[in-house]
TILUM-76158 format. One line per field, with one value per residue (C-alpha): x negated, y, z negated. Coordinates in nm, 2 decimals, always signed. Example, Ala and Ser with C-alpha at 12.3 -4.5 7.8 and 13.67 -1.06 7.14 Angstrom:
BEGIN
X = -1.23;-1.37
Y = -0.45;-0.11
Z = -0.78;-0.71
end
This chain:
BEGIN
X = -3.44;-3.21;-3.21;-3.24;-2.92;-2.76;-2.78;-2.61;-2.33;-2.34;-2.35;-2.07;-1.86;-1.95;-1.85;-1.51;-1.47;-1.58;-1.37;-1.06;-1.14;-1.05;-1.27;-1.61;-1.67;-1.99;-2.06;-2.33;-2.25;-2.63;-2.55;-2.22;-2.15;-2.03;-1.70;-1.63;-1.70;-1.49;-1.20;-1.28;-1.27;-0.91;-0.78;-0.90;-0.79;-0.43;-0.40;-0.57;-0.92;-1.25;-1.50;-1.85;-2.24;-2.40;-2.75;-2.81;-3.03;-2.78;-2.52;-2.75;-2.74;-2.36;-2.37;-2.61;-2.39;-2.07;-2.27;-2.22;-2.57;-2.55;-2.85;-2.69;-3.04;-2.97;-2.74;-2.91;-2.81;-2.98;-2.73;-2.50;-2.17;-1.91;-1.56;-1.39;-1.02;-0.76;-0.62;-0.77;-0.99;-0.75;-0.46;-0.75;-0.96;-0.71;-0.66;-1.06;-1.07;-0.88;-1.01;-1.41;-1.38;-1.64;-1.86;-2.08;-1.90;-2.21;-1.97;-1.74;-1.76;-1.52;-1.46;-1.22;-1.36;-1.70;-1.81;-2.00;-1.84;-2.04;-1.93;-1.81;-1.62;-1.45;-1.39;-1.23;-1.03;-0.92;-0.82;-0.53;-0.18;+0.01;+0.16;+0.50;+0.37;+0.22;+0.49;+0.71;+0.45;+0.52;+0.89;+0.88;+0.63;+0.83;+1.14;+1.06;+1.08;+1.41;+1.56;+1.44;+1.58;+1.94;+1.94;+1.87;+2.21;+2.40;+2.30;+2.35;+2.71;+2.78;+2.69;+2.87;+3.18;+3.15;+3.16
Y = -1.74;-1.56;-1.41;-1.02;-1.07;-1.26;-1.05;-0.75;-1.00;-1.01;-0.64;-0.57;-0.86;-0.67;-0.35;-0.45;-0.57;-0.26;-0.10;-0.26;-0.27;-0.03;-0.21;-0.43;-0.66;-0.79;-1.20;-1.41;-1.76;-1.87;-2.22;-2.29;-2.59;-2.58;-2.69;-2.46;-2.19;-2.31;-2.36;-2.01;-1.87;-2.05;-1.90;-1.52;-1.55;-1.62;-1.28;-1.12;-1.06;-1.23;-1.32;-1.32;-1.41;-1.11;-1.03;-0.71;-0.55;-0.62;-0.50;-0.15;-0.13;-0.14;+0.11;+0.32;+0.33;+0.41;+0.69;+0.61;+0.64;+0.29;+0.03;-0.31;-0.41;-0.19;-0.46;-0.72;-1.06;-1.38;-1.51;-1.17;-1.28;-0.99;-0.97;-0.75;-0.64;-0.45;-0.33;-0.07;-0.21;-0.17;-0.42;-0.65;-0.67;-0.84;-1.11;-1.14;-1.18;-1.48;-1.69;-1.59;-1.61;-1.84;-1.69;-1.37;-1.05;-0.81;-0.54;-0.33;-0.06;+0.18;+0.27;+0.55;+0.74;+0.59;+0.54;+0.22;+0.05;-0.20;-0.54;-0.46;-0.19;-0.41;-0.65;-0.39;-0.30;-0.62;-0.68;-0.41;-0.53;-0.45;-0.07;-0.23;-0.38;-0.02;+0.17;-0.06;-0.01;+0.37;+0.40;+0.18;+0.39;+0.70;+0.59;+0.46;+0.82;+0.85;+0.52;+0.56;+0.89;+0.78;+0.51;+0.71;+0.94;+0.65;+0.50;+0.88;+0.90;+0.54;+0.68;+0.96;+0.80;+0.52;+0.85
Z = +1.30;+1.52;+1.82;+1.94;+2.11;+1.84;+1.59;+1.78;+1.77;+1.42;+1.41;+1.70;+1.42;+1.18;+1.31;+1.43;+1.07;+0.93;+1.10;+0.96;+0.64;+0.40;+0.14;+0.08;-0.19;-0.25;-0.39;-0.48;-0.30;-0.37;-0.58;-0.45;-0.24;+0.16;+0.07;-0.19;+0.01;+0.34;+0.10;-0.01;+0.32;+0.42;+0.09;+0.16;+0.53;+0.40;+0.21;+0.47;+0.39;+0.56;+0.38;+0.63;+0.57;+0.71;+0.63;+0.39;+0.68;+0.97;+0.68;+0.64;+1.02;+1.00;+0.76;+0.93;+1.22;+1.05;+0.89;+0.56;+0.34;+0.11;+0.11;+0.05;-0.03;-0.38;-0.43;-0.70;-0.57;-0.40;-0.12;-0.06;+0.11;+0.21;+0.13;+0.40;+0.28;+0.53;+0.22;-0.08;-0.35;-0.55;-0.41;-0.31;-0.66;-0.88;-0.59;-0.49;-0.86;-0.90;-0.62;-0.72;-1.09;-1.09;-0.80;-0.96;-0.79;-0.74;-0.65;-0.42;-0.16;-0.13;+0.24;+0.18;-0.08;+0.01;-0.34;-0.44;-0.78;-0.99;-1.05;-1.41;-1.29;-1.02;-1.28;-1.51;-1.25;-1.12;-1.45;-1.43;-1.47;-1.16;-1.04;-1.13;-1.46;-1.55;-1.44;-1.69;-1.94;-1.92;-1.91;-2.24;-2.41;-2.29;-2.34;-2.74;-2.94;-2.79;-2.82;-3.24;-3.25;-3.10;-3.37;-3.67;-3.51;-3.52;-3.83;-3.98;-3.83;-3.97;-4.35;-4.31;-4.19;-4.47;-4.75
end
């Protein structure tokens, strides 16, 4: 068991993380082996997220202080390891995703809009093709009526030429 005095090191860690972050995702690590997990952890660090073991009361103390009304203890889940990402949950889902797709996501937290998501929502999410990808996606669809209706010109003009 730890300490008085350790634990406000956890929460000052926590804090300091907290307040970098612009988003929290939530995992189960319960059956996962050591390794696994340190492996895990280099591979977050490199895109810039931290992945940290922080107890879901010191985690409600964090909370508390940051005055932000959310009881990680409403989070279902044994073993609750936190995901803390510099960037928006957003940018950070679809890569979370990839490294934990065999670790159960419990969900995410929302720092800026400070909305709680579920995990099937994060999955949906992380899911998304990329802004680029989407963007694509839209000048094609947009793009289609017109490129039909130019060909239907030219095949008209092609007829009436051949007459």
């Amino acid at each position: 068991m730890k300490s008085k005095e350790q634990k406000n090191k956890e929460i000052k860690a926590g804090e300091e993380l907290f307040g970098k972050s612009q988003s929290l995702i939530f995992v189960d690590f319960g059956k996962i082996p050591t390794q696994k997990i340190l492996s895990l952890k280099k591979k977050l660090k490199e895109l810039g997220v931290q992945f940290k073991v922080i107890k879901k009361r010191l985690l409600k103390i964090i909370f508390k202080k940051s005055e932000i009304d959310f009881d990680p203890q409403s989070v279902s889940g044994g073993q609750m390891g936190t995901i803390f990402a510099l960037k928006d949950i957003y940018s950070t889902a679809r890569l979370v995703y990839k490294f934990f797709e065999s670790i159960k996501i419990l969900g995410a937290y929302d720092l800026k809009e400070k909305q709680f998501l579920e995990s099937d929502l994060f999955k949906k999410i992380a899911l998304l093709p990329s802004r680029e990808v989407l963007l694509a996606q839209l000048a094609g669809v947009l793009t289609a009526p017109l490129k039909m209706f130019l060909y239907i010109l030219n095949e008209k003009s092609k007829q009436m030429v051949e007459k």
